[in-house]
N, CA, C and O atoms as a printed pandas DataFrame, in Angstrom:
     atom_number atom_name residue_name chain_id  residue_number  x_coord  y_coord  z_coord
0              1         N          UNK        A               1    0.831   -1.198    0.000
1              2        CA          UNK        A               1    0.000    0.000    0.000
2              3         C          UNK        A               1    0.866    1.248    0.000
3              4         O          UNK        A               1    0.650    1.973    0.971
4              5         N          UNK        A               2    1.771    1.668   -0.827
5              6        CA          UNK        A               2    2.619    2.443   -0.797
6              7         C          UNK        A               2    2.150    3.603   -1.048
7              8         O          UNK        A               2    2.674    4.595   -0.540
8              9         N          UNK        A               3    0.872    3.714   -2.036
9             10        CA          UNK        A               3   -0.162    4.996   -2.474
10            11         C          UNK        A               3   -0.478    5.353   -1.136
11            12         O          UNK        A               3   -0.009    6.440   -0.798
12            13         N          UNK        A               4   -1.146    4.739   -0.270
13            14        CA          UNK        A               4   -1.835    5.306    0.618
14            15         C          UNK        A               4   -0.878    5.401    1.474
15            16         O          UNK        A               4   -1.258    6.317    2.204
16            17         N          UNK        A               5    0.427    4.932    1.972
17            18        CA          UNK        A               5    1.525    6.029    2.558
18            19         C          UNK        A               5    1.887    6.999    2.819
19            20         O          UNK        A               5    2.293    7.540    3.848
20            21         N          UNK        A               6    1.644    7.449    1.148
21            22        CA          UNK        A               6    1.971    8.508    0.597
22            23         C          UNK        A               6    0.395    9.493    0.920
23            24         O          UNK        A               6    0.544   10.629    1.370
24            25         N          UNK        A               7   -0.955    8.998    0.673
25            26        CA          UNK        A               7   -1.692   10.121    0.869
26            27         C          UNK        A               7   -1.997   10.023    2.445
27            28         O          UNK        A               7   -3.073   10.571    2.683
28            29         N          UNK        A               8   -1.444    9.546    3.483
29            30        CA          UNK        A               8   -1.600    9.611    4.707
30            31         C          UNK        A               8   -0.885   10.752    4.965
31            32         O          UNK        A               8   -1.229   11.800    5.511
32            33         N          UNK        A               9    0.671   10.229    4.264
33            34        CA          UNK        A               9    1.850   11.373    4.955
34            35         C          UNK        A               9    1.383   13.465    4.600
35            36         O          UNK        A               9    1.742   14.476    5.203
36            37         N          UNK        A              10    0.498   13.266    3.404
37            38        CA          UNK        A              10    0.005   14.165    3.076
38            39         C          UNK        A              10   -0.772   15.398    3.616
39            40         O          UNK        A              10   -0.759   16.603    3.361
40            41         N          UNK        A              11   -1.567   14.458    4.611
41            42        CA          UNK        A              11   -2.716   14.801    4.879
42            43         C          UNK        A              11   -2.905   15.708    6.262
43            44         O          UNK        A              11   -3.920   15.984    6.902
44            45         N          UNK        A              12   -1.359   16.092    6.475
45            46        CA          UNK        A              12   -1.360   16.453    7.673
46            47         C          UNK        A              12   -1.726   17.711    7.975
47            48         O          UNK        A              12   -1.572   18.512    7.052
48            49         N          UNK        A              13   -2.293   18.261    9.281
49            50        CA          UNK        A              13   -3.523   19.355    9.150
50            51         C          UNK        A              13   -4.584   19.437    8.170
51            52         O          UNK        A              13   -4.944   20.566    7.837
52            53         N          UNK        A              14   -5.292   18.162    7.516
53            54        CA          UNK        A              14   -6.530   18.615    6.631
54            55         C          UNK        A              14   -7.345   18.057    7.721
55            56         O          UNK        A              14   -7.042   17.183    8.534
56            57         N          UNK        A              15   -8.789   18.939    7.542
57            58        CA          UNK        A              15  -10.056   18.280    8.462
58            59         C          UNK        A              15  -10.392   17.060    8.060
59            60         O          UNK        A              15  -10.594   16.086    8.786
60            61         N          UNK        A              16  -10.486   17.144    6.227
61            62        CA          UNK        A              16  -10.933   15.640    6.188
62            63         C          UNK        A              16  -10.593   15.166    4.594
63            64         O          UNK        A              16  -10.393   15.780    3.546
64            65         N          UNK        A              17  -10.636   13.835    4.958
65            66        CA          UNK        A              17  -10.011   13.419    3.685
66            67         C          UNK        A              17  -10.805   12.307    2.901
67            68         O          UNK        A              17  -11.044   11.135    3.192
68            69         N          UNK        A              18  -11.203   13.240    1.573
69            70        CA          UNK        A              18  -12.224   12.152    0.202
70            71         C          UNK        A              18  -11.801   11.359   -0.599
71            72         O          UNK        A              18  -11.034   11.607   -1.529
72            73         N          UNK        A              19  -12.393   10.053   -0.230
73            74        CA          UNK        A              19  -11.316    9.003   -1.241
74            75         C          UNK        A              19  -12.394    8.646   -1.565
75            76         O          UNK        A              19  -13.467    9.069   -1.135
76            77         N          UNK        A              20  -12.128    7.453   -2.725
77            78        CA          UNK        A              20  -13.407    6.509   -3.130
78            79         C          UNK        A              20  -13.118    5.392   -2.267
79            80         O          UNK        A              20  -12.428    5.564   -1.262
80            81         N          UNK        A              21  -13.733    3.899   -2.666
81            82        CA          UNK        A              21  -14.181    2.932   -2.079
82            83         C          UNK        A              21  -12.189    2.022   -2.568
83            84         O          UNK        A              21  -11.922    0.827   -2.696
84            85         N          UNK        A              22  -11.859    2.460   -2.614
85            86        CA          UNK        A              22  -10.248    1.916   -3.005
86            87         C          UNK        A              22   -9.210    1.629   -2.040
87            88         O          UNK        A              22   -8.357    0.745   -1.957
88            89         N          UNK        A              23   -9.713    3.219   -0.916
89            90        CA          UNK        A              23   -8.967    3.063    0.034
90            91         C          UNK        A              23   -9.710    2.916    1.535
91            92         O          UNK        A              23   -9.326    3.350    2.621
92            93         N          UNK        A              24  -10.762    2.243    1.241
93            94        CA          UNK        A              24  -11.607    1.664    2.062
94            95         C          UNK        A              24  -10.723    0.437    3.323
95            96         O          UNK        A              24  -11.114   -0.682    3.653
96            97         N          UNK        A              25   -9.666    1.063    3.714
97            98        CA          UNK        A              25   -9.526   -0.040    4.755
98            99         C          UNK        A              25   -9.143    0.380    6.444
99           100         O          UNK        A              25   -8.757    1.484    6.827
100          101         N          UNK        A              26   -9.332   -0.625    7.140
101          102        CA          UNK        A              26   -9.006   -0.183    8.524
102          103         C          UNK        A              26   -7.419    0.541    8.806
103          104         O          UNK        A              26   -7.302    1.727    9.115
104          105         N          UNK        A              27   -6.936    0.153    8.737
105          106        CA          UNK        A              27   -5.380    0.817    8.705
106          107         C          UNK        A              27   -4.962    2.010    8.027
107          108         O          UNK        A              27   -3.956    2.673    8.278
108          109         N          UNK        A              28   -6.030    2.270    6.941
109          110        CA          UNK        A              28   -5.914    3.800    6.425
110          111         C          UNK        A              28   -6.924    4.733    7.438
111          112         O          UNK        A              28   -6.461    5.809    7.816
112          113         N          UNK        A              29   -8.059    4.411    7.807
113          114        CA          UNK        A              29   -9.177    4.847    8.994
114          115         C          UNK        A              29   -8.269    5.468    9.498
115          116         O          UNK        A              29   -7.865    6.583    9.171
116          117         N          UNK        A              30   -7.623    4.316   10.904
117          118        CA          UNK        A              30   -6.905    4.657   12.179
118          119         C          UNK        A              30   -5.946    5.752   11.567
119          120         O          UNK        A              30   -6.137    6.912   11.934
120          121         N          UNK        A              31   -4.907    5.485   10.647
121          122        CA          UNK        A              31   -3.957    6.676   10.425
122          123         C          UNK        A              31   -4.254    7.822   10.289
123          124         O          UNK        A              31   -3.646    8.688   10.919
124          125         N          UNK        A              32   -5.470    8.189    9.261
125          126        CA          UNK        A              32   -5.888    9.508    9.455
126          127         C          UNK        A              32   -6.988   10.046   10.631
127          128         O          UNK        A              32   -7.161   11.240   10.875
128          129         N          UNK        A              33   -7.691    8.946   11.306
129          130        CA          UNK        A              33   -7.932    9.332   12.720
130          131         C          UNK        A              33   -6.891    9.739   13.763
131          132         O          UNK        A              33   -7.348   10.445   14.662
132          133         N          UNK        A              34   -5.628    9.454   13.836
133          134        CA          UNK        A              34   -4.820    9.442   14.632
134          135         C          UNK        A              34   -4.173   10.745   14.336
135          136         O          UNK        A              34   -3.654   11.351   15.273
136          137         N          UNK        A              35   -4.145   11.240   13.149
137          138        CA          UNK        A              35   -3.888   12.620   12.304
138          139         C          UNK        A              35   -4.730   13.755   13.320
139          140         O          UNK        A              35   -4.325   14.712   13.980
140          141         N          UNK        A              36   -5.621   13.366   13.180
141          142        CA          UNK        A              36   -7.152   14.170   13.701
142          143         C          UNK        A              36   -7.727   14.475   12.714
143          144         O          UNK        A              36   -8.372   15.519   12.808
144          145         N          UNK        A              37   -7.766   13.745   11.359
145          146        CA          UNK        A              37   -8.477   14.189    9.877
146          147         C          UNK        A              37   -9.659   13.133   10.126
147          148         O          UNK        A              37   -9.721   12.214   10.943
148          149         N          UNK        A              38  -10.355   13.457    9.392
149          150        CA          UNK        A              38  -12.307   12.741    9.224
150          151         C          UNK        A              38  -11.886   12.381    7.963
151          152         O          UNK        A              38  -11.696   13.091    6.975
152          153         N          UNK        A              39  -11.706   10.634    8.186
153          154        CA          UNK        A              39  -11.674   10.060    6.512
154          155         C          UNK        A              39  -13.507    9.448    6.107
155          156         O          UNK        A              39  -14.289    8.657    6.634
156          157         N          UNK        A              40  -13.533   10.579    4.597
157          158        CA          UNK        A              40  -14.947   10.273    3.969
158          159         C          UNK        A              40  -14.621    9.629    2.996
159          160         O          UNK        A              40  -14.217   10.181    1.973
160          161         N          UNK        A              41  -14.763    7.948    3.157
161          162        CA          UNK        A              41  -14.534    6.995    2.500
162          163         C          UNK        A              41  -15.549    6.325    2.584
163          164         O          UNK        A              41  -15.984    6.058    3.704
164          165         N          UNK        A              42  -16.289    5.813    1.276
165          166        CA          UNK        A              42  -17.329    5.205    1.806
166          167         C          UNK        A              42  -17.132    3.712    1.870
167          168         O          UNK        A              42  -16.031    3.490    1.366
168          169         N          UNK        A              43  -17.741    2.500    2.291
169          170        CA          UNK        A              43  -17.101    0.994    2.509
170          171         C          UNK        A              43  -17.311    0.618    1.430
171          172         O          UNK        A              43  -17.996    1.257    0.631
172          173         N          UNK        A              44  -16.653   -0.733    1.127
173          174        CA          UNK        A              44  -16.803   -1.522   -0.045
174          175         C          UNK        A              44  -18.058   -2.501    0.317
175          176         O          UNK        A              44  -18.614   -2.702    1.397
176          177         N          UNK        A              45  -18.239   -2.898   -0.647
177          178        CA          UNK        A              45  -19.813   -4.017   -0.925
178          179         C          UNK        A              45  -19.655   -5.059    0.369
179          180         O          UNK        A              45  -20.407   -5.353    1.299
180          181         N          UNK        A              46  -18.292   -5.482   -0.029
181          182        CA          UNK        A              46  -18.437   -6.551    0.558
182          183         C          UNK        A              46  -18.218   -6.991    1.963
183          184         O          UNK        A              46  -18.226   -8.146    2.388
184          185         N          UNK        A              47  -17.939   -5.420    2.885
185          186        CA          UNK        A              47  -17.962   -5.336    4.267
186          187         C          UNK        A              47  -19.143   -6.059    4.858
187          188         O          UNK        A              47  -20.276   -6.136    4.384
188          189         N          UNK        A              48  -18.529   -6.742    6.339
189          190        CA          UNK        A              48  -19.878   -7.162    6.976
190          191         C          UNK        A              48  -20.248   -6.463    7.361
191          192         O          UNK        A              48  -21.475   -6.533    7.299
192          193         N          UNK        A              49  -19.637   -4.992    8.197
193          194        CA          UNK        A              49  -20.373   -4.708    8.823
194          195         C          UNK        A              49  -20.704   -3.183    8.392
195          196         O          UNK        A              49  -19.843   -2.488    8.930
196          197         N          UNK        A              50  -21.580   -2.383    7.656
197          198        CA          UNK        A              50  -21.820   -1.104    7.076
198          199         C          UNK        A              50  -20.727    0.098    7.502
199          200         O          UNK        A              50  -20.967    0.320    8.689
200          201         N          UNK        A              51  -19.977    0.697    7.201
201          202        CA          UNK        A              51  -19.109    2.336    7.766
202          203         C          UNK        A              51  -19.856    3.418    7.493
203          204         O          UNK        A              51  -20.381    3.706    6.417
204          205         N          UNK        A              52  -19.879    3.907    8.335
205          206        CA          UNK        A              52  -20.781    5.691    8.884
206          207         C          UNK        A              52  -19.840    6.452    7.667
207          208         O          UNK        A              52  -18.647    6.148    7.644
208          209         N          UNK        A              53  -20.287    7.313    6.781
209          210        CA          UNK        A              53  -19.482    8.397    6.167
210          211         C          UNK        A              53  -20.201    9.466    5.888
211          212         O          UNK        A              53  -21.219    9.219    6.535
212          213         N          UNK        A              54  -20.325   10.166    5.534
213          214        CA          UNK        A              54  -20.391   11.543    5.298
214          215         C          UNK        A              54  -20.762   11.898    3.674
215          216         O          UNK        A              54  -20.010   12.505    2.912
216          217         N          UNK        A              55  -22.033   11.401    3.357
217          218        CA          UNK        A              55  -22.575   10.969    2.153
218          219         C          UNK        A              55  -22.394   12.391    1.488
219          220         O          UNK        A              55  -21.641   12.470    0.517
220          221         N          UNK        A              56  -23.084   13.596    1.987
221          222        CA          UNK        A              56  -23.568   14.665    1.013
222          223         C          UNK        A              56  -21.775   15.201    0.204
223          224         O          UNK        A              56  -21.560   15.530   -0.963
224          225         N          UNK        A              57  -20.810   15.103    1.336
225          226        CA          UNK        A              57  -19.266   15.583    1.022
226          227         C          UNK        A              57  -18.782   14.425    0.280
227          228         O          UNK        A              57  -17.807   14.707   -0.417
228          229         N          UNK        A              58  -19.148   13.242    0.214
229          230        CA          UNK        A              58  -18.635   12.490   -0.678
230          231         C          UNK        A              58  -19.001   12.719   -2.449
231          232         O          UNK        A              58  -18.249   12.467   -3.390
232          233         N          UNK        A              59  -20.544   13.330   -2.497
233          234        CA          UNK        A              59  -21.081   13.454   -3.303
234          235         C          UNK        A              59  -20.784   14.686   -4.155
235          236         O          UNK        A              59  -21.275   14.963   -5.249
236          237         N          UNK        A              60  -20.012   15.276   -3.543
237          238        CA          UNK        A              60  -19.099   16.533   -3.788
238          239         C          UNK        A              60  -17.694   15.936   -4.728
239          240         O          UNK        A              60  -17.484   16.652   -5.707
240          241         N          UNK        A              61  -16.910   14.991   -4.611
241          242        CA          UNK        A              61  -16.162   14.435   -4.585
242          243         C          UNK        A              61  -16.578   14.369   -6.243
243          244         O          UNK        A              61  -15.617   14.914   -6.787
244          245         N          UNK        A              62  -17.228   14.098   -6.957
245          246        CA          UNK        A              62  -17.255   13.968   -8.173
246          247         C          UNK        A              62  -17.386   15.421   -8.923
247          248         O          UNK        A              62  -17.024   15.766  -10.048
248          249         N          UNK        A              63  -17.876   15.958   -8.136
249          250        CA          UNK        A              63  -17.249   17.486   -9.010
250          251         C          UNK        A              63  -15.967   17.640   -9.480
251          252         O          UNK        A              63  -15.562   17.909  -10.611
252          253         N          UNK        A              64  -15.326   17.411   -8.342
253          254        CA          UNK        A              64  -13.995   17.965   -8.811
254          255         C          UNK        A              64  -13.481   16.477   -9.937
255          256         O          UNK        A              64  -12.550   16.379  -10.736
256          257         N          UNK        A              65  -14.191   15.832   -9.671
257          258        CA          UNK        A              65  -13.555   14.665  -11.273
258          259         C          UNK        A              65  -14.288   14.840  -11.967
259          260         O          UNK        A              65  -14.007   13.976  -12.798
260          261         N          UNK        A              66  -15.554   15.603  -12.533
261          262        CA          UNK        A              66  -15.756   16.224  -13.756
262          263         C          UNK        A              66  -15.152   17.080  -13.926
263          264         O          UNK        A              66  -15.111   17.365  -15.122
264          265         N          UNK        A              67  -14.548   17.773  -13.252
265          266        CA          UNK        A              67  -13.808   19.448  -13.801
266          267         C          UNK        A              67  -12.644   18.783  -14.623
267          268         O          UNK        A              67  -12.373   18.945  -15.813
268          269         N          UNK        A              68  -11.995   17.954  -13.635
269          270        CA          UNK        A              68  -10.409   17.284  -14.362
270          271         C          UNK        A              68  -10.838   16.886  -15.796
271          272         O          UNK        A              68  -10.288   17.306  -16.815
272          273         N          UNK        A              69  -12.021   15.916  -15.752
273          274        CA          UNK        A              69  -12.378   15.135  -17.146
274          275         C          UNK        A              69  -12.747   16.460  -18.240
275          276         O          UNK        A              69  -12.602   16.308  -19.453
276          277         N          UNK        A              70  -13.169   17.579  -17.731
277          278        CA          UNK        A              70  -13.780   18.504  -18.776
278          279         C          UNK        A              70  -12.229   19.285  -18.845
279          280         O          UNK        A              70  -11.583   19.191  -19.888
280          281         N          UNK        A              71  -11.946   19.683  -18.242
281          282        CA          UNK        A              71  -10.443   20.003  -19.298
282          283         C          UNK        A              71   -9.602   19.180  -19.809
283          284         O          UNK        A              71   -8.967   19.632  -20.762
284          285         N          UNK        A              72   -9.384   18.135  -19.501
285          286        CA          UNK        A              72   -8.937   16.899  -20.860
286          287         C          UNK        A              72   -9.732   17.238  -21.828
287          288         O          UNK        A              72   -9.264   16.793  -22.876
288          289         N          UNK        A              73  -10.507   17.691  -21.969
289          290        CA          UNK        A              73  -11.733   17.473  -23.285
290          291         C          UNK        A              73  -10.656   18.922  -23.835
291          292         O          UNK        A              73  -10.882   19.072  -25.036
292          293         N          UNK        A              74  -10.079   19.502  -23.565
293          294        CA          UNK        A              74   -9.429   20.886  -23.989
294          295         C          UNK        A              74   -7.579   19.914  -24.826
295          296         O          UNK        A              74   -6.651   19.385  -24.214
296          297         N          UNK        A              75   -7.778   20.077  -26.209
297          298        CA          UNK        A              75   -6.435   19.254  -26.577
298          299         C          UNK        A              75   -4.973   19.996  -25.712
299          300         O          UNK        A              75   -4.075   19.409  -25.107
300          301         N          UNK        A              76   -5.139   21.227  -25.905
301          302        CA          UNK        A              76   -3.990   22.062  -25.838
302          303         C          UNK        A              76   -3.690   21.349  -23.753
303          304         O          UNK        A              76   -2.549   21.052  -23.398
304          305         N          UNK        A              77   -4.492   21.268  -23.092
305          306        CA          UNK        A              77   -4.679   20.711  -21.726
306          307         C          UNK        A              77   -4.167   19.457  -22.274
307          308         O          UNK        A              77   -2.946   19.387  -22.413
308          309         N          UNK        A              78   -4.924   18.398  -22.631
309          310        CA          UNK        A              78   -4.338   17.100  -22.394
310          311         C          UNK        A              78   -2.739   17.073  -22.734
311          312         O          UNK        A              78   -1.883   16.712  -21.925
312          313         N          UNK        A              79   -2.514   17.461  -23.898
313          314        CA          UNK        A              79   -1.180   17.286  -24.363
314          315         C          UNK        A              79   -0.170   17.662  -23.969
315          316         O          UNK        A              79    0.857   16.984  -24.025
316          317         N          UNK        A              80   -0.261   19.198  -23.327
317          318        CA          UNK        A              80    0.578   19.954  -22.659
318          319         C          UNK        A              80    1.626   20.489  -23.829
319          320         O          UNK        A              80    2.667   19.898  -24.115
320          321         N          UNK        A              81    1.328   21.280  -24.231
321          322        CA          UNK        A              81    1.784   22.005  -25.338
322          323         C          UNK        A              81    3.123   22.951  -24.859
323          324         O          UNK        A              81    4.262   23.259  -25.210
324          325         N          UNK        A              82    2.118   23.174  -23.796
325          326        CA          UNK        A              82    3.054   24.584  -23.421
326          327         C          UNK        A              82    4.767   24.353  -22.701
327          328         O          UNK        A              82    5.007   23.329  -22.062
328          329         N          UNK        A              83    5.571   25.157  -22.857
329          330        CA          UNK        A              83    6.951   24.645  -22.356
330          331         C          UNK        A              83    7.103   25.574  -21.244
331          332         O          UNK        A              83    8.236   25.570  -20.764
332          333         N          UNK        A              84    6.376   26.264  -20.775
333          334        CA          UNK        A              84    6.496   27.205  -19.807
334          335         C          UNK        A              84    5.392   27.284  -18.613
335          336         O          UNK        A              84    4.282   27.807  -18.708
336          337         N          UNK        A              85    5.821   26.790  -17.726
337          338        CA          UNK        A              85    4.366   26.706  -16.360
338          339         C          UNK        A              85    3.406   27.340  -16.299
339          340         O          UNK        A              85    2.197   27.135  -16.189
340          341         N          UNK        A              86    4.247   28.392  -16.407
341          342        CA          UNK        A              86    3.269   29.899  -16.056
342          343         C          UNK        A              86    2.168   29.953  -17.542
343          344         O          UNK        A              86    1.018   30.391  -17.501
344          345         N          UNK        A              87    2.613   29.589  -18.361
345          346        CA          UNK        A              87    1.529   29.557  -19.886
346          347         C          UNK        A              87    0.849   28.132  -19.578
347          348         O          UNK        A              87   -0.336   28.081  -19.908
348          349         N          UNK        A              88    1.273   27.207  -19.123
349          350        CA          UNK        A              88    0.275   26.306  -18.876
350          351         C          UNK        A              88   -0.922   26.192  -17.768
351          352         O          UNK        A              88   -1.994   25.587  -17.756
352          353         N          UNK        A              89   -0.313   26.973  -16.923
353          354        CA          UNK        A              89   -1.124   27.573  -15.435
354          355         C          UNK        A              89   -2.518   28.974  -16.463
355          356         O          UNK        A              89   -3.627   29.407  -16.147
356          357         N          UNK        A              90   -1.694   29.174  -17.563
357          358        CA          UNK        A              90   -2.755   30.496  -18.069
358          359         C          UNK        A              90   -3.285   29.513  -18.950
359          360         O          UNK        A              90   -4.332   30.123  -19.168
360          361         N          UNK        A              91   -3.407   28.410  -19.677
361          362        CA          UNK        A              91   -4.281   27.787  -20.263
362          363         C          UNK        A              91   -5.316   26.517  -19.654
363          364         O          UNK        A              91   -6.204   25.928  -20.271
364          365         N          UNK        A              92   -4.971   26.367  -18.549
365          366        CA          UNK        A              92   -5.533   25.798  -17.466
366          367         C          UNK        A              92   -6.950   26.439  -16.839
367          368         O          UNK        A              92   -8.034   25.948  -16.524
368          369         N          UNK        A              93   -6.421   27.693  -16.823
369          370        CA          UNK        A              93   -7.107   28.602  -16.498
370          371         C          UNK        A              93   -8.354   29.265  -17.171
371          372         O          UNK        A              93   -9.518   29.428  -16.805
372          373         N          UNK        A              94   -7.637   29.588  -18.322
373          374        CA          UNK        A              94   -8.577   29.902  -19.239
374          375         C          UNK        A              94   -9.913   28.655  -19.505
375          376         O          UNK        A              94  -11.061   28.907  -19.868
376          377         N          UNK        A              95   -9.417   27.505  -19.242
377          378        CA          UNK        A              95  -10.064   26.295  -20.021
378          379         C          UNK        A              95  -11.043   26.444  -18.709
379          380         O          UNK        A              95  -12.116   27.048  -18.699
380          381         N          UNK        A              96  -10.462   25.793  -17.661
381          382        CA          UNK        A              96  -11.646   26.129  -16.816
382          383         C          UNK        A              96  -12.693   27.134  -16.403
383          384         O          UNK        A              96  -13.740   27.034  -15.765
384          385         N          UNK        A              97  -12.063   28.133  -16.978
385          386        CA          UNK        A              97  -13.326   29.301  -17.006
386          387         C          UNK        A              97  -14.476   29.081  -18.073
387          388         O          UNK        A              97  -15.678   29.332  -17.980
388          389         N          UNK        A              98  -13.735   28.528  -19.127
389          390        CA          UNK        A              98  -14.952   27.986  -20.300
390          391         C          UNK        A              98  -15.447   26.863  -19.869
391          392         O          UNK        A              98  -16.674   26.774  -19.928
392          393         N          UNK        A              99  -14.839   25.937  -19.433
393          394        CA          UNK        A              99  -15.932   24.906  -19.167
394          395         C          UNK        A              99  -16.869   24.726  -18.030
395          396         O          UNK        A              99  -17.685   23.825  -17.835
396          397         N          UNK        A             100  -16.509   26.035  -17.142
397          398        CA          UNK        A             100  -17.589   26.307  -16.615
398          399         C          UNK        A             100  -18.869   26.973  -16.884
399          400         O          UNK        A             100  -20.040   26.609  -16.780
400          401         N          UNK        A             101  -18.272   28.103  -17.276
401          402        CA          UNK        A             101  -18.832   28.805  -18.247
402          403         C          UNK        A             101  -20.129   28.213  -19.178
403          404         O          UNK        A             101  -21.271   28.595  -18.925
404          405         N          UNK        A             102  -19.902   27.414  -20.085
405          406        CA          UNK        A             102  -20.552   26.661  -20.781
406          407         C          UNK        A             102  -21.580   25.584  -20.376
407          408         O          UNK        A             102  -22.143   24.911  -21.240
């Protein structure tokens, strides 16, 4: 579980932390309980016993993965054209203003 290592070590001072059903396990729970972060993870199917989460903030959680998926839909975004941050940070930008926008 080297991913979730890594988003434990992360997480330090956030209130709470949105994953999907991937990192649904006890040993990721306790770590970011022990943090003092609120992990909103919801359980997998095949738990016996149901986990309490925090449905309406999970449901939030897919916003921000349509935004990502709607600027991929932008070529100059997917490909990364730009050789300079700061012009890719301004076409980033721009894109998300249109695809909100729209």
């Amino acid at each position: 579980m080297k991913g979730a290592d890594l988003l434990i070590g992360e997480t330090v001072g956030m209130k709470r932390v949105i994953a999907d059903r991937g990192y649904d396990a006890n040993r990721i729970r306790a770590a970011l309980r022990e943090q003092g972060t609120i992990p909103v993870i919801p359980g997998r199917r095949n738990r016996k016993r149901p986990i309490q989460f925090d449905q309406r903030r999970y449901k939030d959680r897919w916003r921000v993965e349509a935004m990502f998926c709607r600027l991929k839909d932008f070529r100059r975004i997917a490909t990364h054209y730009d050789k300079l941050a700061r012009n890719f940070l301004s076409a980033v930008s721009l894109a998300a203003a249109v695809a909100f926008w729209l």
